[in-house]
C-alpha positions in Angstrom: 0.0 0.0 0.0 1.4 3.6 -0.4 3.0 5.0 2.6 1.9 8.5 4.1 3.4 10.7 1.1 0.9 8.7 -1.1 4.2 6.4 -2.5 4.0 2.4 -2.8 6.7 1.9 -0.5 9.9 0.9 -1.5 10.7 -3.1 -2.4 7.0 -3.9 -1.7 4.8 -5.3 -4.8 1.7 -4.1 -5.1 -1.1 -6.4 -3.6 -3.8 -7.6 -6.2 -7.1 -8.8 -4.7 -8.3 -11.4 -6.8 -11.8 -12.0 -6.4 -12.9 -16.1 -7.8 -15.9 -15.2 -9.0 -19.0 -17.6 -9.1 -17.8 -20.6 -7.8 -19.8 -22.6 -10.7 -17.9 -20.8 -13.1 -14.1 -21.2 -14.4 -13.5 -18.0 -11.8 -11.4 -20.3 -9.6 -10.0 -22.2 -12.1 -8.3 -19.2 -13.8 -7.6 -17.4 -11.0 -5.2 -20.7 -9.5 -3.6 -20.5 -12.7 -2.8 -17.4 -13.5 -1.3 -16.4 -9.5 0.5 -19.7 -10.8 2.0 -17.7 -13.7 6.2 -16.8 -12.7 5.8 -13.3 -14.3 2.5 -12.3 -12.0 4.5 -13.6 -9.0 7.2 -11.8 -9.8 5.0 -8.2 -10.1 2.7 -8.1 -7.3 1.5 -10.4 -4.3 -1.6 -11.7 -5.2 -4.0 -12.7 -2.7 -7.1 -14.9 -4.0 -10.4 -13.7 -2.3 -12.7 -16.8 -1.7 -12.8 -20.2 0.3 -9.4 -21.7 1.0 -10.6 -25.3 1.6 -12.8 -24.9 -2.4 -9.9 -23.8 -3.9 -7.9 -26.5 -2.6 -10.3 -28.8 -3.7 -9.3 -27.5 -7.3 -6.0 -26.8 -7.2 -5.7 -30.8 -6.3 -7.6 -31.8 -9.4 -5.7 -29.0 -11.8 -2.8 -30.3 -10.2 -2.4 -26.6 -9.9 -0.1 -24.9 -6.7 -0.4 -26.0 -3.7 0.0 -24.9 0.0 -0.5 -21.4 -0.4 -0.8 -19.6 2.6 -3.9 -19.2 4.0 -5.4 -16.0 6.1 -8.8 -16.1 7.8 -11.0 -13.3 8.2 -10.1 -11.4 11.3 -6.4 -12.7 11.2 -3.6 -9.7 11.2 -1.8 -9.5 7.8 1.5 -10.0 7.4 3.8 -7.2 7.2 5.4 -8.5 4.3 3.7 -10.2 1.4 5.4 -10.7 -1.5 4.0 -14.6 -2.4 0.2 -15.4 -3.1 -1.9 -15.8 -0.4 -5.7 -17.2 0.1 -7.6 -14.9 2.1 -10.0 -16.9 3.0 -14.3 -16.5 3.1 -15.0 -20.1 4.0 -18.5 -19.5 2.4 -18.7 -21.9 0.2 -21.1 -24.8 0.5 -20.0 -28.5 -0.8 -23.6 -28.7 -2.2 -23.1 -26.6 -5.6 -23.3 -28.1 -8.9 -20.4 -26.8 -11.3 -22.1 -25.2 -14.4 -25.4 -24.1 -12.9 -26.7 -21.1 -11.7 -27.5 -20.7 -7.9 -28.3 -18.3 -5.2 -25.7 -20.5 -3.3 -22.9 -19.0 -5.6 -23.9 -15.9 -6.1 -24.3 -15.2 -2.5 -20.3 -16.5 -2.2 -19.4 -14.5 -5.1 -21.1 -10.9 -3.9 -19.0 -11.3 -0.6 -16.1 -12.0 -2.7 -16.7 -8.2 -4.3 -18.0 -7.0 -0.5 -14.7 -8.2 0.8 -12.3 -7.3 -1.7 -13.7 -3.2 -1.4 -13.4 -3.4 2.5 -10.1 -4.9 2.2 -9.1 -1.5 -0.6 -10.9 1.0 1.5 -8.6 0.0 4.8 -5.5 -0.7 2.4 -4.4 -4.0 2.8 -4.9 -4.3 -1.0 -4.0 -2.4 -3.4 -6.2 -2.7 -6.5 -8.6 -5.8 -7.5 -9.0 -8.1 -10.4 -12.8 -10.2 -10.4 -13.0 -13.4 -12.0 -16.6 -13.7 -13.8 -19.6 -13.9 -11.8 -23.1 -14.9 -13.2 -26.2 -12.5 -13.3 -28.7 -14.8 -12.3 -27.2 -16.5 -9.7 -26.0 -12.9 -7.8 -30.2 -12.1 -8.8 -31.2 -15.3 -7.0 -28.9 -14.2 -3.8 -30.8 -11.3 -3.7 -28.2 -8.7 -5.0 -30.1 -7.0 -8.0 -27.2 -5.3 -9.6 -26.7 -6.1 -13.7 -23.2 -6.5 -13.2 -19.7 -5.6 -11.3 -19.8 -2.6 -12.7 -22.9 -1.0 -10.8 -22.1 -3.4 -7.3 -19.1 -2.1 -7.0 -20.2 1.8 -7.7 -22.7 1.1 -4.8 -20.7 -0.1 -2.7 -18.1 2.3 -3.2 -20.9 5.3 -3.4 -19.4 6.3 -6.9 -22.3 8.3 -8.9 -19.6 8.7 -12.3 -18.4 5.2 -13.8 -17.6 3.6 -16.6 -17.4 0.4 -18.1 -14.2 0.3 -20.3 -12.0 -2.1 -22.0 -8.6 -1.9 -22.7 -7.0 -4.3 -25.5 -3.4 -4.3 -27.3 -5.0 -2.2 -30.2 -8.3 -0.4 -28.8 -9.6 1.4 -26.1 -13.6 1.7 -25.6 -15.5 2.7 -23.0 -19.6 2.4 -22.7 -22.0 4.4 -22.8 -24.5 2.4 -21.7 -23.9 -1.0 -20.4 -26.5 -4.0 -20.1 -28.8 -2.2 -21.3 -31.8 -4.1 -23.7 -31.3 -2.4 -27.1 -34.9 -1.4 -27.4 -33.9 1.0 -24.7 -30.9 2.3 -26.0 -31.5 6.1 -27.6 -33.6 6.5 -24.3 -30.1 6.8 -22.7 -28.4 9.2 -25.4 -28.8 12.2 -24.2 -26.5 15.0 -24.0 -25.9 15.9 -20.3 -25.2 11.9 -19.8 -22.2 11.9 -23.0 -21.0 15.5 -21.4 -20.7 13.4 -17.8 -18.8 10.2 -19.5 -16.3 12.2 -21.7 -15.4 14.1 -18.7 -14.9 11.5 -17.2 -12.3 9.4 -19.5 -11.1 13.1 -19.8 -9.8 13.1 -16.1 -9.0 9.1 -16.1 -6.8 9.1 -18.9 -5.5 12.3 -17.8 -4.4 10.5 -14.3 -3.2 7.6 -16.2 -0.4 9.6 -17.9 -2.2 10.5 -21.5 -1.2 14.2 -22.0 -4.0 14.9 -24.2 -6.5 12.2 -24.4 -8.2 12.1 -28.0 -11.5 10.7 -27.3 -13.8 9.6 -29.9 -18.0 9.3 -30.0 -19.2 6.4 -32.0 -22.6 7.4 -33.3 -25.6 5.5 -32.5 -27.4 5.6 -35.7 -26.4 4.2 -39.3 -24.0 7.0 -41.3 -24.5 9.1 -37.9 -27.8 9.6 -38.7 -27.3 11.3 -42.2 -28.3 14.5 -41.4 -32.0 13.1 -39.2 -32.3 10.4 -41.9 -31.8 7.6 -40.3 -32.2 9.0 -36.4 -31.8 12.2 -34.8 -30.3 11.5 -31.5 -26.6 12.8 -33.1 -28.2 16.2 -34.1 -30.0 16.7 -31.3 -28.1 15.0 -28.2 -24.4 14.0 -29.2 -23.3 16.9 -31.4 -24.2 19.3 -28.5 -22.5 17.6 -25.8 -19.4 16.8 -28.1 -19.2 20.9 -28.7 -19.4 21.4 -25.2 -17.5 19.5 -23.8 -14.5 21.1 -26.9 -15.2 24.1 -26.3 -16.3 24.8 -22.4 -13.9 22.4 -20.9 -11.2 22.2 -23.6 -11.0 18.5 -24.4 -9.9 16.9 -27.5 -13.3 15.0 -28.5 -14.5 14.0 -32.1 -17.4 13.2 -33.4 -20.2 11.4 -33.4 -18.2 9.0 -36.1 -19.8 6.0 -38.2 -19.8 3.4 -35.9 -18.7 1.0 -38.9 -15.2 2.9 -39.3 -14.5 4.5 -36.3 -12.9 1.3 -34.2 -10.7 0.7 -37.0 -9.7 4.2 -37.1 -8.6 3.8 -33.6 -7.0 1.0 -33.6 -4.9 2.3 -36.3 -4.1 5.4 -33.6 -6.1 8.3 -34.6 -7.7 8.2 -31.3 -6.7 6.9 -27.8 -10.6 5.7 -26.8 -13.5 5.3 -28.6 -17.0 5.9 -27.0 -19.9 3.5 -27.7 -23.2 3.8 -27.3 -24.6 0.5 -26.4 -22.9 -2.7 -25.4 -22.2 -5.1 -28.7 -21.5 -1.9 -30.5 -18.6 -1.6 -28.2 -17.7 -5.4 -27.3 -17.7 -6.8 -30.7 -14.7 -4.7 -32.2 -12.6 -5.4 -29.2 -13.4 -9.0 -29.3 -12.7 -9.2 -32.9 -9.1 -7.6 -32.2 -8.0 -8.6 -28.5 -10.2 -11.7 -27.6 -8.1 -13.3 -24.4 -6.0 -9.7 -24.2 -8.6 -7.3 -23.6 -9.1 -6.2 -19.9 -12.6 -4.9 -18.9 -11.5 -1.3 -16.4 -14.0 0.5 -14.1 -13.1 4.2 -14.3 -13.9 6.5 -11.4 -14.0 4.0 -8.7 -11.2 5.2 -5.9 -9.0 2.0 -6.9 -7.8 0.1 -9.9 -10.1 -2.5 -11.0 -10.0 -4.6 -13.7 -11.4 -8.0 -14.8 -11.6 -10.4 -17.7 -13.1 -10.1 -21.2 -15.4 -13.3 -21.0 -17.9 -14.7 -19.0 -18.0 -17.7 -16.3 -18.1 -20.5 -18.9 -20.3 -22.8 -17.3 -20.1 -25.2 -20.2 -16.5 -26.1 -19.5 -16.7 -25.4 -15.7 -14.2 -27.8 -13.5 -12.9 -29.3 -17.0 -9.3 -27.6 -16.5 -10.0 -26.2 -20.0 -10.1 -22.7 -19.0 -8.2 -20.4 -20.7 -6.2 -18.0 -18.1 -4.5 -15.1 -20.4 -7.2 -12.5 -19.5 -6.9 -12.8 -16.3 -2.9 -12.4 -16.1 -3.7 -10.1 -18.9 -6.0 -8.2 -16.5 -3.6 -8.6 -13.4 -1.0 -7.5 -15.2 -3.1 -4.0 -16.1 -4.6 -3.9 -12.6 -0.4 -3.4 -11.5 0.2 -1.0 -14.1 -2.9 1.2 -13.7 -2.1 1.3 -9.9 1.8 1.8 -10.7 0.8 5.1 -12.8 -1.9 6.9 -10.7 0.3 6.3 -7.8 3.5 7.5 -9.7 1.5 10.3 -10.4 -0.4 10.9 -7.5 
């Protein structure tokens, strides 16, 4: 954790909160693996949020690592931690079904998230990294959040987010998240584009980008060809787009043809794209970075990042699970925390 000027302190590796995700899921799978990896171990001190005596279970059929050190809730931490570490929930039940969604596991998983903010918040971690949870099952436990996204501004009592990935060739960020597309332009409106290119305005900015170029995707065909095909550019994104150029001096473009303007950044024209809806967003980065890309909350008080996929339940407790988004995201959640703390 930083010391008292605000600086990681000196020949300690920053500590990565790894939450497992949804038990059913691949979460725990990946996450053995990848604080398996020599290069994460060598960068940071991971410490795997969930059920010591579950992961066990797993890292025994993986034939993963084993005998990690173990620290139960309420135990004092170490003073130095520079090998992975288990802190351990012991709430999981050895009644769950792998593959299937259950209140069971999204219960375990939510206070895998609860945890891993308390444990930020008093700075025994230093930024976290989530393994995939599931929807329904975190519904069924009662937590009625569409994702880690909005938990985790809740719980963190963050009103300005955003849902952004980061890949090799392309940055986007959302506009609007899991949103049903039928309900899309209802969310295009100018004061809510002004709030989010702020926003990546002052995260890039804190993430060492000089002068961020951020570009709007339009929402409509051609952006709307002039009200032809949908007016919500004329009348919603062209506004906030001018004001946020010319009140607040920020280098933003657009709205651009959403069928151009992801290549156009990934060439380097532009250092983020804005989309306006979910697959608009997803599907370019997928196409480019699937297994690279690393899925960032801006505007929460800590780093956090996560994978680019789902909990796989078809291939759950198979050892099939691909790992390189999660170090992929582990290795970003170190970085991001090495810059704003750098510059900090």
């Amino acid at each position: 954790m930083p010391d008292s000027t605000g600086n990681e302190a000196p020949g300690r590796k920053p500590r990565i909160g790894i939450t497992i995700g949804d038990p059913a899921g691949i979460g725990p799978e990946i996450s053995l693996k990848a604080i398996a990896d020599e290069e994460i171990q060598s960068i940071c001190a991971p410490v795997l949020i969930g059920d010591a005596q579950y992961l066990a279970h797993w890292s025994r059929v993986f034939g993963l690592a084993r005998g990690l050190d173990v620290l139960n809730v309420g135990e004092p931490w170490p003073d130095h931690l520079n090998s992975p570490i288990i802190y351990n929930l012991a709430n999981i039940p050895g009644s769950i079904q792998m593959g299937r969604e259950q209140a069971e596991c999204g219960k375990s998983a939510a206070e895998f998230i609860e945890t891993a903010v308390a444990l930020c918040g008093i700075g025994q971690i230093d930024a976290i990294t989530t393994a995939p949870i599931n929807k329904r099952s975190l519904f069924l436990a009662g937590y009625h959040f569409p994702g880690h996204t909005e938990f985790l501004a809740k719980l963190t009592h963050t009103d300005e987010f955003a849902m952004t990935f980061i890949a090799p060739a392309l940055r986007v960020s959302l506009l609007t998240t899991h949103v049903p597309l039928a309900e899309v332009s209802s969310y295009v409106k100018k004061a809510h584009l002004e709030k989010l290119i702020r926003l990546i305005h002052r995260e890039l900015l804190a993430l060492g980008f000089n002068r961020p170029r951020i570009a709007v995707a339009a929402l409509n065909p051609h952006g709307g060809e002039g009200t032809l095909f949908g007016f919500e550019e004329a009348a919603e994104m062209i506004p906030a787009i001018e004001t946020c150029r010319e009140s607040d001096d920020i280098e933003v473009s657009g709205p651009h043809s959403g069928d151009t303007v992801f290549l156009r950044a990934a060439r380097g024209e532009f250092d983020i794209v804005i989309s306006c809806y979910h697959d608009q967003g997803l599907i370019p980065v997928k196409c480019l970075s699937f297994g690279e890309a690393v899925n960032v909350t801006l505007g929460l008080p800590f780093v956090r990042t996560s994978v680019d996929h789902g909990t796989a339940f078809d291939i759950a407790g198979q050892g099939k699970a691909d790992h390189s988004s999660m170090i992929a995201a582990i290795k970003l959640a170190v970085e991001l925390f090495r810059r704003k703390n750098s510059i900090q």
